[in-house]
C-alpha positions as CSV (number, residue, x, y, z in Angstrom):
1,X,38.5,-2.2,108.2
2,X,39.6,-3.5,104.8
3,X,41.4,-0.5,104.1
4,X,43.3,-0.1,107.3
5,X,44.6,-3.6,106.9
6,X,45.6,-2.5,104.0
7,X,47.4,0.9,104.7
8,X,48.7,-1.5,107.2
9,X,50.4,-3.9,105.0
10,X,51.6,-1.0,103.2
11,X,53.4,0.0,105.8
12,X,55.0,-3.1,107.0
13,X,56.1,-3.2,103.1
14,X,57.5,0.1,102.9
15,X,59.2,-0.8,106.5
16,X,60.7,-3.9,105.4
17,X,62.5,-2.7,102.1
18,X,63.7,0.0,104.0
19,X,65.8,-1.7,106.2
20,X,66.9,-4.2,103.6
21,X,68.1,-1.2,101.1
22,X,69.6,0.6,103.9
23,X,71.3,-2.7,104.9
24,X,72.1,-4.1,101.8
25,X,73.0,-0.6,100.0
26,X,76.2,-0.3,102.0
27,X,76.9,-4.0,101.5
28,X,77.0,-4.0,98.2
29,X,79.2,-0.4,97.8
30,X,81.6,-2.3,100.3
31,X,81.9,-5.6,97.5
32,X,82.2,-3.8,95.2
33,X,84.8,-1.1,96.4
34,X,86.3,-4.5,98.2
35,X,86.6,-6.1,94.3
36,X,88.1,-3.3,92.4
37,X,90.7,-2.9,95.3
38,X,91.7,-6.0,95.3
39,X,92.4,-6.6,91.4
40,X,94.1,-2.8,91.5
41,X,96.0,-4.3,94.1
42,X,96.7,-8.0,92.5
43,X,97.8,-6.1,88.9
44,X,100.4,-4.1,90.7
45,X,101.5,-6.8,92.7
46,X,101.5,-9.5,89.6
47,X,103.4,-7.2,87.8
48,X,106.1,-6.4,90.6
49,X,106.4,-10.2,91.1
50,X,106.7,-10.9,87.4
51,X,109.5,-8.4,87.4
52,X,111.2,-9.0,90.2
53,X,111.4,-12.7,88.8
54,X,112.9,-11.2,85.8
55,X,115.5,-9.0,87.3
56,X,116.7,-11.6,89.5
57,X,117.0,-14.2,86.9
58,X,119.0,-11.2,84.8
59,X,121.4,-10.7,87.9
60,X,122.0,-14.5,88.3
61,X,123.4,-14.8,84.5
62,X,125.0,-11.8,85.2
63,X,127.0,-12.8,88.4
64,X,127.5,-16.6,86.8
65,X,129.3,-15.1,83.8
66,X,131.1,-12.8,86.3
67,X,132.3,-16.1,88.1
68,X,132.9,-17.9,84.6
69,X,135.3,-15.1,84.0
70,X,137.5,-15.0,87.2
71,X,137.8,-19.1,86.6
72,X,138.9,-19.0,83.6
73,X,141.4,-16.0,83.9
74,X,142.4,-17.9,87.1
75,X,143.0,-21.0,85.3
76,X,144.4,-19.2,82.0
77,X,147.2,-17.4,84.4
78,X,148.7,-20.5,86.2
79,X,147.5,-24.2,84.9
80,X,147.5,-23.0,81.0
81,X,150.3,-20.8,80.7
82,X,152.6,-23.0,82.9
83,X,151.2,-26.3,80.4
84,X,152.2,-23.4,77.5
85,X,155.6,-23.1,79.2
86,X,156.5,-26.4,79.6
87,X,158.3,-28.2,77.2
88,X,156.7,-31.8,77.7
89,X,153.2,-31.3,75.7
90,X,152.3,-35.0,77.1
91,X,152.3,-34.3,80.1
92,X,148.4,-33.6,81.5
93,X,147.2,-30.3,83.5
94,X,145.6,-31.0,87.2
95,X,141.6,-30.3,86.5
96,X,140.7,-31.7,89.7
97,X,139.1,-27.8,90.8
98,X,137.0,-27.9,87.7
99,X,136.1,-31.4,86.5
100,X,133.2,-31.9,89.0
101,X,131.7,-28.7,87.7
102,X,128.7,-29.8,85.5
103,X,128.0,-26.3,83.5
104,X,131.7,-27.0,82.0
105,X,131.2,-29.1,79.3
106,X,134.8,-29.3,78.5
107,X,138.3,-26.9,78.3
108,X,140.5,-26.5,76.0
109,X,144.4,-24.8,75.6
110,X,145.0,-23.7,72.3
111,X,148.2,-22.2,70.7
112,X,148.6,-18.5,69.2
113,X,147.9,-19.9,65.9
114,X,144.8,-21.5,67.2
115,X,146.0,-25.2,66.9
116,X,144.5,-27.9,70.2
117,X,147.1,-28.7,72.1
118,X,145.5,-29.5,75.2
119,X,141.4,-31.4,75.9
120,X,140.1,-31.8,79.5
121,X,137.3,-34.7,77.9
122,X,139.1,-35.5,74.5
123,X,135.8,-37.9,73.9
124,X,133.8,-35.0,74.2
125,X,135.9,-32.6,71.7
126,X,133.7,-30.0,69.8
127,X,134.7,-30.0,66.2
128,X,133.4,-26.2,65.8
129,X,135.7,-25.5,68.2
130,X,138.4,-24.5,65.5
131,X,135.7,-22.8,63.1
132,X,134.5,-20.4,65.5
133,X,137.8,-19.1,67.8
134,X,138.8,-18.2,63.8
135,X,135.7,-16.1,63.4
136,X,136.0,-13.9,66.8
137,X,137.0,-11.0,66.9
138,X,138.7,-10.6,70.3
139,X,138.2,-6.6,71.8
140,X,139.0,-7.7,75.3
141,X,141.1,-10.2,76.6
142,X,137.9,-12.8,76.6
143,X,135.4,-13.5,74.6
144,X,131.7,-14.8,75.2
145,X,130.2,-16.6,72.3
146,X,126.8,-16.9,71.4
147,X,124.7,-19.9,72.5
148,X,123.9,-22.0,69.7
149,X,121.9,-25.3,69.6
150,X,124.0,-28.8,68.7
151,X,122.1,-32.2,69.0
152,X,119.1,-30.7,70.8
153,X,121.6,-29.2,73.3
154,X,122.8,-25.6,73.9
155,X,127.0,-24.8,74.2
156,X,128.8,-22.4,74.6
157,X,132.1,-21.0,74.2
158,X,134.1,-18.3,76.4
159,X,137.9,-17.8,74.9
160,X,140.6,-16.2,76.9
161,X,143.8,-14.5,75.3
162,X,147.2,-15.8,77.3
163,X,149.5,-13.0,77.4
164,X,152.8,-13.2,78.3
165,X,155.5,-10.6,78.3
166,X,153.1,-8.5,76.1
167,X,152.5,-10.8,73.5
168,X,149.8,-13.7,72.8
169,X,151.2,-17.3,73.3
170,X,148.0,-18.8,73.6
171,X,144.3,-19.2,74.3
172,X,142.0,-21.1,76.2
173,X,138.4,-22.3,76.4
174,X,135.7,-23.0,78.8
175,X,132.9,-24.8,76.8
176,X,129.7,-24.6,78.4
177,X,126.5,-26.2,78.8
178,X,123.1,-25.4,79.3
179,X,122.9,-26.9,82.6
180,X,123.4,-23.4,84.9
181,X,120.1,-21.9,83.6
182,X,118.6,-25.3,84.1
183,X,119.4,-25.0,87.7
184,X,118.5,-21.5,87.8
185,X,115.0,-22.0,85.9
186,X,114.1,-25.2,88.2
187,X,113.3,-22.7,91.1
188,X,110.6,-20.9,89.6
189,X,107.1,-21.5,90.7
190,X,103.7,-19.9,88.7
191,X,106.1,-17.7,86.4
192,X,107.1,-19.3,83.2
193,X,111.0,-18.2,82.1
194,X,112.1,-18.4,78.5
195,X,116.2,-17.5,77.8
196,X,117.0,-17.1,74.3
197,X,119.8,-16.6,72.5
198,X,121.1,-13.9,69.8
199,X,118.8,-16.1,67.2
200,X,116.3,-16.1,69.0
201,X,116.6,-19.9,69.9
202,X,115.2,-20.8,73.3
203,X,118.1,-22.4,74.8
204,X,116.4,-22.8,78.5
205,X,113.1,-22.7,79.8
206,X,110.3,-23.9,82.6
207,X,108.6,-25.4,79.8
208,X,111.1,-28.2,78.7
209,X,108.7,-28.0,75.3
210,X,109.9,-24.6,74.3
211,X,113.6,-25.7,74.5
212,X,115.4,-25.4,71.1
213,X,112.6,-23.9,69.6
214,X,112.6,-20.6,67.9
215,X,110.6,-17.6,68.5
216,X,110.5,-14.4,66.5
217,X,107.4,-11.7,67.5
218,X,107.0,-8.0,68.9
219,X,108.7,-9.3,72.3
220,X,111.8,-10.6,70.8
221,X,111.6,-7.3,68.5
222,X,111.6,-5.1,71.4
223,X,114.3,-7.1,73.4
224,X,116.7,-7.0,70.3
225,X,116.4,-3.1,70.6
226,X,117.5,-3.3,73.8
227,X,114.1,-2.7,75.2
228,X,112.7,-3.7,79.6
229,X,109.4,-3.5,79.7
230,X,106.4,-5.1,80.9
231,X,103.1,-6.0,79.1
232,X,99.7,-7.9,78.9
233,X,98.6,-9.7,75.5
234,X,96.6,-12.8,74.8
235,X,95.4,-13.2,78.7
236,X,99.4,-13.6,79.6
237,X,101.2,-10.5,81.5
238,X,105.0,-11.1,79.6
239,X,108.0,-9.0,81.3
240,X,111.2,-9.0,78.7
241,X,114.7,-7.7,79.1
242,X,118.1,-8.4,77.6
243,X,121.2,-9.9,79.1
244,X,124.3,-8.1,78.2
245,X,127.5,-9.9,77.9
246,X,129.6,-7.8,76.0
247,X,130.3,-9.3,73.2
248,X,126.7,-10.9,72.5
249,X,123.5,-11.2,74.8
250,X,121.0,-13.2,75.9
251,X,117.5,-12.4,75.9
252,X,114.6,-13.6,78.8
253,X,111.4,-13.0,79.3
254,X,108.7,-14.0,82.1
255,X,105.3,-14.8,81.5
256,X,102.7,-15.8,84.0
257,X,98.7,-15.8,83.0
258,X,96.4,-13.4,83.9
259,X,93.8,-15.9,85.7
260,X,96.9,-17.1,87.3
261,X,97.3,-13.3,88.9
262,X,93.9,-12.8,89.9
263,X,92.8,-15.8,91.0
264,X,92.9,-15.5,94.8
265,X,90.1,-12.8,94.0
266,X,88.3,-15.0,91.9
267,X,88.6,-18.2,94.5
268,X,86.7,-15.8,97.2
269,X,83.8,-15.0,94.7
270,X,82.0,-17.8,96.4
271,X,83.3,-16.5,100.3
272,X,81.9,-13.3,99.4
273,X,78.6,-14.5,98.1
274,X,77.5,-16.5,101.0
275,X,78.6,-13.2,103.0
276,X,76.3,-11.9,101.2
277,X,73.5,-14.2,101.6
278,X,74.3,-14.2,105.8
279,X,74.1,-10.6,105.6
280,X,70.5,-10.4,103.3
281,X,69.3,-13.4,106.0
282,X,70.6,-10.9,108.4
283,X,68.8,-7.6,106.9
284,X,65.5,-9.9,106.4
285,X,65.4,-10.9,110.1
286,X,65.9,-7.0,110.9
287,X,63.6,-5.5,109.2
288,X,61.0,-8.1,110.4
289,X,62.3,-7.6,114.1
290,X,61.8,-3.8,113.5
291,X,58.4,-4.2,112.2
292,X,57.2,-6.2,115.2
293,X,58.7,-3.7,116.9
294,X,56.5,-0.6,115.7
295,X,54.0,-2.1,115.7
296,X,54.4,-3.2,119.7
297,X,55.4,0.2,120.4
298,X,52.4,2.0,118.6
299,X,50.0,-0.3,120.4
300,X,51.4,-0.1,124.1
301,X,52.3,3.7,123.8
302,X,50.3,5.2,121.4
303,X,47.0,3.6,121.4
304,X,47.0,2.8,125.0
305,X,47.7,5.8,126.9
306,X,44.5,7.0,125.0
307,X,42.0,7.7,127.4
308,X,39.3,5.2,127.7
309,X,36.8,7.9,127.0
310,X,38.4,9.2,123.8
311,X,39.3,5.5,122.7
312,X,35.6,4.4,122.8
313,X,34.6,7.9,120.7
314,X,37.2,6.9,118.1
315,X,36.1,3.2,118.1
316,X,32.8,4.7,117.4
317,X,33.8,7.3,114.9
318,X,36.3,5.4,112.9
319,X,33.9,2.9,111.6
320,X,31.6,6.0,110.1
321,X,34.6,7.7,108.8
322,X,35.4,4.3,107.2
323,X,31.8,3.9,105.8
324,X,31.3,7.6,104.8
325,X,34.5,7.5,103.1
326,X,33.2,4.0,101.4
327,X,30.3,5.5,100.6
328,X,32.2,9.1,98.9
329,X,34.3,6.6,96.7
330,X,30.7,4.6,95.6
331,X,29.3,8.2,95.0
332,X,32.6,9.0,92.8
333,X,32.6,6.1,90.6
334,X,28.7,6.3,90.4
335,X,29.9,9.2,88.8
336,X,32.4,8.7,86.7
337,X,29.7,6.1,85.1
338,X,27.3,8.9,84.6
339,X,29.8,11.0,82.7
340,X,30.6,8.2,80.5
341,X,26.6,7.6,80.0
342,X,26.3,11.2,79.2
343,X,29.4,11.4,76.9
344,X,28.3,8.8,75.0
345,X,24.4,10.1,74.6
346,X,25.4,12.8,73.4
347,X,27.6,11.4,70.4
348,X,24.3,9.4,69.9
349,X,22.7,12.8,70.1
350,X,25.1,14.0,67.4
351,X,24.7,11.3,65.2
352,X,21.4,11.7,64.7
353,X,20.8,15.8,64.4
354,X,23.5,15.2,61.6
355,X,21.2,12.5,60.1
356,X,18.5,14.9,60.2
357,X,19.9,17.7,58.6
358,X,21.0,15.6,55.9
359,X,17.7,14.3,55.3
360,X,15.9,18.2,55.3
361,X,18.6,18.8,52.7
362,X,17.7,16.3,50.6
363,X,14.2,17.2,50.9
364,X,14.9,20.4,49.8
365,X,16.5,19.9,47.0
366,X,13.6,17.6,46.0
């Protein structure tokens, strides 16, 4: 009876880890098919996002200096030339369309021969002013300076040529300020944005740290060689492009890290592990259900439509089956013990003929 208990057991063993690798088998193909998905899916889509980020912020600059332009040929074309025209210099030109504009620092009408004659904020006058309308070299009827850094604060300068009757009476200047990109940059949530300048200088960013500071590796590199790409390094996905304005650019790039980009995956590690621990409480209660459920079935349709007769022959043979079968292993292992007995008298055997012949040698030779 031992032994049937035991075949028994085997069986509800054999039972039970079926179920639970059939059950869990799938479960675990499905996580992990379910994991790699969902970080192919979060790379694309973190790159996508980082980019489009990028490409808007490169259209916004874009359009701005697009709108920078039309103001000040609209203002160079009526308020300048008619304050070039006139032959008071005293008296003052109407700002009141551009003064509450806060990216306008300040404006300024110069003459052909690039002397002031005219300054919107004359406390706020920018002594490089003169130095650097002297070193531009105008191929269009405007010109867009490079940023440059002044007193932890970023200007710059866009100069436009006033033509009249063919021949250039006069100039004027929009100074800007940094404050546009601030505006712009103030929107963006999760990405970092960095705008630099033609040195390199970071003249607006998320990161008010990074402002004014410089930055020369392989991104600014690229960017200088008018390169768009996107790329991971140092746990930080970085998308970098260049602005162009004509006559100089400006350079951005997007950053945003990597645990940033995956981690709606990694905030369901712990959803999908107690799904997984419902579903192996799930597979255990199965397998248990399915065992009690053999075992029901084998004894109210298997054993029982036996007939009595043949059931009461087997309840007597099974027991001498059992016993005989006992009594075969005994007679087995009985004589596995006399083969070892035997193997080993005979190296006694051995032993001691090869003692014996050495001793008749010896006797010989005596």
């Amino acid at each position: 009876m031992r032994r049937r208990e035991k075949k028994t057991l085997k069986l509800r063993i054999i039972i039970f880890l079926t179920v639970l690798t059939a059950t869990l088998l799938p479960l675990i193909a499905f996580n992990v098919f379910f994991t790699i998905q969902a970080r192919n899916y979060l790379n694309e889509s973190g790159t996508k996002e980082i980019e489009r980020i990028r490409n808007e912020e490169v259209e916004s600059v874009k359009n701005f200096y697009e709108f920078i332009k039309l103001d000040i040929d609209v203002f160079s074309n009526t308020k300048a030339m008619n304050y070039l025209n006139q032959s008071n210099s005293n008296e003052s030109i109407d700002m009141s369309v551009l003064k509450d504009v806060k990216y306008i620092e300040n404006v300024y009408v110069l003459d052909k021969a690039f002397n002031q004659l005219y300054t919107f904020k004359s406390d706020k006058f920018n002594n490089d002013l003169s130095q650097i309308i002297k070193q531009t070299k105008f191929s269009k009827q405007y010109f867009i300076t490079d940023f440059y850094v002044k007193d932890e604060k970023g200007y710059q300068f866009i100069f436009y040529k006033i033509i009249k009757n063919g021949e250039v009476i006069g100039f004027s200047v929009f100074e800007l300020n940094e404050m546009f990109f601030y505006d712009l940059l103030s929107s963006n949530t999760g990405i970092d944005v960095d705008i630099y300048n033609g040195d390199f200088t970071v003249v607006a960013s998320t990161l008010e740290n990074k402002v004014n500071s410089t930055k020369i590796d392989k991104y600014t590199k690229k960017m200088l060689s008018g390169d768009t790409d996107t790329e991971v390094s140092d746990e930080t996905r970085v998308s970098y492009s260049f602005i162009d304005l004509e006559d100089n650019s400006l350079y951005i790039i997007a950053s945003k890290n990597e645990s940033q980009i995956y981690s709606p995956i990694n905030n369901s590690i712990i959803y999908i592990f107690i799904f997984f621990v419902l579903c192996l409480v799930f597979a255990v209660v199965v397998a248990i259900k399915l065992i009690q459920y053999l075992e029901n079935y084998i004894k109210n349709n298997i054993f029982k439509n036996l007939s009595p007769k043949f059931h009461k022959i087997f309840s007597l043979i099974l027991p001498n089956v059992e016993e005989t079968i006992e009594l075969i292993n005994n007679s087995v292992d009985r004589l596995d013990e006399l083969k070892e007995m035997k193997t080993k008298l005979l190296g006694e055997y051995t032993e001691i003929k090869d003692k014996e012949d050495k001793i008749n040698e010896e006797i010989k030779n005596i």
